[in-house]
MISE-25921 format. One record per residue (C-alpha): residue number from 1; x, y negated, z. Coordinates in steps of 0.5 Angstrom, whole numbers. Each point is the difference from the previous one (the first is absolute). Layout:
N
+-----+-------+-------+-------+
:   i :    c1 :    c2 :    c3 :
+-----+-------+-------+-------+
: NUM :     X :     Y :     Z :
...
+-----+-------+-------+-------+
//
This chain:
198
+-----+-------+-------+-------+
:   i :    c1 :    c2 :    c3 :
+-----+-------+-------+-------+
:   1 :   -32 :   -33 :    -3 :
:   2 :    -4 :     7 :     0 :
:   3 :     3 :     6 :    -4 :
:   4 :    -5 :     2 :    -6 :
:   5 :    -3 :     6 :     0 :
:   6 :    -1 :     2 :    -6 :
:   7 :     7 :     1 :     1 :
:   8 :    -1 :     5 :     6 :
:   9 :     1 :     6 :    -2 :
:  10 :     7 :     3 :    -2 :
:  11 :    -3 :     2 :    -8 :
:  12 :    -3 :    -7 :     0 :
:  13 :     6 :    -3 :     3 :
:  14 :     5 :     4 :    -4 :
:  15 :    -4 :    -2 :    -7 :
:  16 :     0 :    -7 :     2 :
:  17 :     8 :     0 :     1 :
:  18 :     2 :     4 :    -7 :
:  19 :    -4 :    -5 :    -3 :
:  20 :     5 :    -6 :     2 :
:  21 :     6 :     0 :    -5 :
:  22 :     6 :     3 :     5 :
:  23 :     4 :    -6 :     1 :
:  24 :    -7 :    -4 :     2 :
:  25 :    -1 :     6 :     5 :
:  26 :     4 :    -4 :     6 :
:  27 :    -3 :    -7 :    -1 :
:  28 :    -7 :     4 :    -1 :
:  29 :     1 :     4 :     6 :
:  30 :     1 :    -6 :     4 :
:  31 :    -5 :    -4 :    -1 :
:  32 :    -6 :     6 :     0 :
:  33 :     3 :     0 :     7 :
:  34 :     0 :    -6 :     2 :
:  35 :     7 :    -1 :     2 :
:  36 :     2 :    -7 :    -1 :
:  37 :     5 :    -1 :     4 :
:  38 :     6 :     5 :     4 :
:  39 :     2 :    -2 :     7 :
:  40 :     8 :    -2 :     1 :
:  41 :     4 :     6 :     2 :
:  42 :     2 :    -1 :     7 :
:  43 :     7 :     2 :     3 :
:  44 :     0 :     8 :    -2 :
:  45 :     4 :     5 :     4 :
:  46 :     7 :     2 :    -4 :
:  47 :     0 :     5 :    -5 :
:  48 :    -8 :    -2 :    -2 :
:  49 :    -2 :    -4 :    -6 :
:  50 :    -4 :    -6 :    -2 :
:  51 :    -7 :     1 :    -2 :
:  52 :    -1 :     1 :    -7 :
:  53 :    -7 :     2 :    -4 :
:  54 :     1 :     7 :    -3 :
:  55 :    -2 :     0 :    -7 :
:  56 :    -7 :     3 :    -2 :
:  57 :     2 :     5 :    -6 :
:  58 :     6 :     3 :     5 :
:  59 :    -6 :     1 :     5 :
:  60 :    -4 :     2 :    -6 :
:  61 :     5 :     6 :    -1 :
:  62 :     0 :     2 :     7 :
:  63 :    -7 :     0 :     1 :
:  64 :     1 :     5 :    -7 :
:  65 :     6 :     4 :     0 :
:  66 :    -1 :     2 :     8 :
:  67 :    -7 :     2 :    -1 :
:  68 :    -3 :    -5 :     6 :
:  69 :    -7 :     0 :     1 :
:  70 :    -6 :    -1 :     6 :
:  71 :     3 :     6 :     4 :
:  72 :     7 :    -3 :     1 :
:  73 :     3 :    -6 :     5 :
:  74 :     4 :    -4 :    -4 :
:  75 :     6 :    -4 :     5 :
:  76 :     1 :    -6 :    -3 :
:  77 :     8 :    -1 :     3 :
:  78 :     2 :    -8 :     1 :
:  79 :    -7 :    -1 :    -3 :
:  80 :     0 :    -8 :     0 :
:  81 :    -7 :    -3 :    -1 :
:  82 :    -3 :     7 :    -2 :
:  83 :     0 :    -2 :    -8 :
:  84 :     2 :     9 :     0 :
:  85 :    -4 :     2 :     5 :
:  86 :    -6 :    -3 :    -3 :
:  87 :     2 :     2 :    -7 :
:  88 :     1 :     7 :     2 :
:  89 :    -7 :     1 :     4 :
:  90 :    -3 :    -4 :    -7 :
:  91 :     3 :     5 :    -4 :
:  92 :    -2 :     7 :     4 :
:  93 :    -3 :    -2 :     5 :
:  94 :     5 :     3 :     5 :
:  95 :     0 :    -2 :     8 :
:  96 :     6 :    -6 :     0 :
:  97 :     5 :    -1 :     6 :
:  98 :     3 :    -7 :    -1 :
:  99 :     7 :     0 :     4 :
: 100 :     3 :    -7 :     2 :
: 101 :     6 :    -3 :     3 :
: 102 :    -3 :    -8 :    -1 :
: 103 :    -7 :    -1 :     3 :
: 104 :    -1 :    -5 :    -4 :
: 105 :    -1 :     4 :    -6 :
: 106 :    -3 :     5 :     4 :
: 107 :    -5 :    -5 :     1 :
: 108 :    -1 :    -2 :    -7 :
: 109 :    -1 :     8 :    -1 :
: 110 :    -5 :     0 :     5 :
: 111 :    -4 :    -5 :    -4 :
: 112 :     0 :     3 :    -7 :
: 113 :    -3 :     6 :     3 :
: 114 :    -4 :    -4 :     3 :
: 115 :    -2 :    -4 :    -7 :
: 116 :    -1 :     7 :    -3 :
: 117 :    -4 :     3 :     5 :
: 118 :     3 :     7 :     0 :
: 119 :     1 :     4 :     7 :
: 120 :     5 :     6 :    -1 :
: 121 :     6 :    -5 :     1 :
: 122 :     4 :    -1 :     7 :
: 123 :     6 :    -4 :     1 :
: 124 :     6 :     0 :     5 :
: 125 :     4 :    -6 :     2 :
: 126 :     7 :     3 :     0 :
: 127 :     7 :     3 :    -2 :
: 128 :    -3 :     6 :    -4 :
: 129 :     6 :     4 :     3 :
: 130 :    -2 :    -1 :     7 :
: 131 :    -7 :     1 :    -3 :
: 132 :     0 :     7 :    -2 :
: 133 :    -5 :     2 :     4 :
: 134 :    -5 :    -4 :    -2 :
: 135 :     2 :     3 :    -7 :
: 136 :    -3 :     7 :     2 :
: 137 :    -5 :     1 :    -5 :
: 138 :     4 :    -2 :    -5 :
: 139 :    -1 :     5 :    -8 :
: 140 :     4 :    -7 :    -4 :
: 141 :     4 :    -5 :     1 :
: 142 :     1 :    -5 :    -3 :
: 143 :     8 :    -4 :     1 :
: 144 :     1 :    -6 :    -5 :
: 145 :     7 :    -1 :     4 :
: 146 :    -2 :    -3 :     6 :
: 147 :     6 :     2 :     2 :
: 148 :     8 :     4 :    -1 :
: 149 :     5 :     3 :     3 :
: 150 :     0 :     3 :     8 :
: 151 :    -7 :    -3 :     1 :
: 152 :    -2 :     4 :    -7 :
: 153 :     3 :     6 :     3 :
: 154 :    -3 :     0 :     7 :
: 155 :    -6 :    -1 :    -4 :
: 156 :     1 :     6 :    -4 :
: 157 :     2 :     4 :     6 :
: 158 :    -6 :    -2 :     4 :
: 159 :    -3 :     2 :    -6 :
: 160 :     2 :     8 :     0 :
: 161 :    -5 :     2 :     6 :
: 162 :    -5 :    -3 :    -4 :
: 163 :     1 :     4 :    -6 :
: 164 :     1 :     6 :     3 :
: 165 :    -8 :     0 :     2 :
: 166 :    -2 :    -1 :    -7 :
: 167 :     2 :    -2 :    -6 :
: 168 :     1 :    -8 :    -1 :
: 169 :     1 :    -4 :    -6 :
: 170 :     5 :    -6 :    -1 :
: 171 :     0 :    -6 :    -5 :
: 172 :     6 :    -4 :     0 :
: 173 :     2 :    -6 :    -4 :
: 174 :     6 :    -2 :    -2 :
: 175 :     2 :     5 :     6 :
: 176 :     3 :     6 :    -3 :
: 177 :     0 :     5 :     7 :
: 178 :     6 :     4 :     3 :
: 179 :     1 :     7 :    -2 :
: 180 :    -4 :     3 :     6 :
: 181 :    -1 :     7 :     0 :
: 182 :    -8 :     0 :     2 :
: 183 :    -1 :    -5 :    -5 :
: 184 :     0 :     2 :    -8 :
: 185 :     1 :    -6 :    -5 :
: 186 :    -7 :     1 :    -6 :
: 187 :     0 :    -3 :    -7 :
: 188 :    -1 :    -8 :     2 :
: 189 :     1 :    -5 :    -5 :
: 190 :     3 :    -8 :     0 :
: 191 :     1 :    -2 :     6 :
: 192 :    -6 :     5 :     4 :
: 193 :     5 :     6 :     3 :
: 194 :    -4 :     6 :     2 :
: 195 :     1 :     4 :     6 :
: 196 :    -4 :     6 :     4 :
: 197 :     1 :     4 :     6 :
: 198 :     2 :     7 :    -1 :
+-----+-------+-------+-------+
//
């Protein structure tokens, strides 16, 4: 299945999107995608969690109340079959980074990006603690709970070097982040907790 591309734009793709009824959205998403189906989760490392599709109008407000536009480079933390990654470059035509532990999601990544024909994205296979490196030009990341506790920590202590370069941006779901003095909490909504390097 080819990509439509009279949905190409990111003003297109947007008008295209806010005409779907909210709850549609998902299901919508999906088939214009091409994703039929999600591979089974293989055997995942302690602390991580289950692939689980984020919802289109959590991204949406990301996209929205971060400001994400072509300039910036949006990682996709645990990003599954790349549904968020994809849906973030549709929206602003930001450079992606999908970042995953199981390759056979990362592969299902690859051939969505493939389908859509887009060349700003790249993919790292691995533990996004132990991937922070490839992570260096990150401005936003995007966490919808790939993972808590110490592995959430070491993440975020990995982080601070980062933001000490420049400004990042986060966009956590269901993921409320420890008070950390570099990180400063912004006005989020629902599920969607915003945060930006100080």
């Amino acid at each position: 299945m080819t990509f439509p591309s009279e949905l190409s734009t990111p003003s297109a793709f947007r008008r295209a999107l806010l005409a779907v009824p909210p709850l549609d959205r998902d299901a919508w998403l999906s088939r214009a995608l091409g994703l039929e189906e999600i591979p089974d989760d293989g055997e995942l490392p302690r602390g991580c969690v289950p692939y689980l599709p984020a919802p289109v109008d959590t991204v949406l407000g990301a996209v929205d109340q971060l400001a994400i536009t072509a300039d910036d480079v949006v990682v996709d933390v645990g990003s599954g079959v790349g549904r968020a990654a994809a849906l973030f470059q549709l929206l602003s035509d930001a450079q992606v980074i999908c970042v995953e532990l199981q390759p056979q999601l990362l592969e299902a990544s690859q051939g969505l990006f493939a389908r859509l024909g887009k060349q700003r994205v790249s993919f790292v296979l691995g533990d996004a603690v132990e991937q922070l490196g490839a992570l260096e030009s990150a401005s936003v990341l995007f966490l919808y709970c790939p993972f808590s506790g110490e592995r959430l920590e070491r993440f975020l202590a990995g982080l601070r070097p980062l933001a000490q370069k420049r400004e990042l941006r986060l966009a956590c779901v269901d993921l409320p982040l420890p008070d950390l003095p570099w990180l400063e909490a912004l006005p989020g909504g629902g599920s969607l907790q915003l945060y930006r390097s100080r």
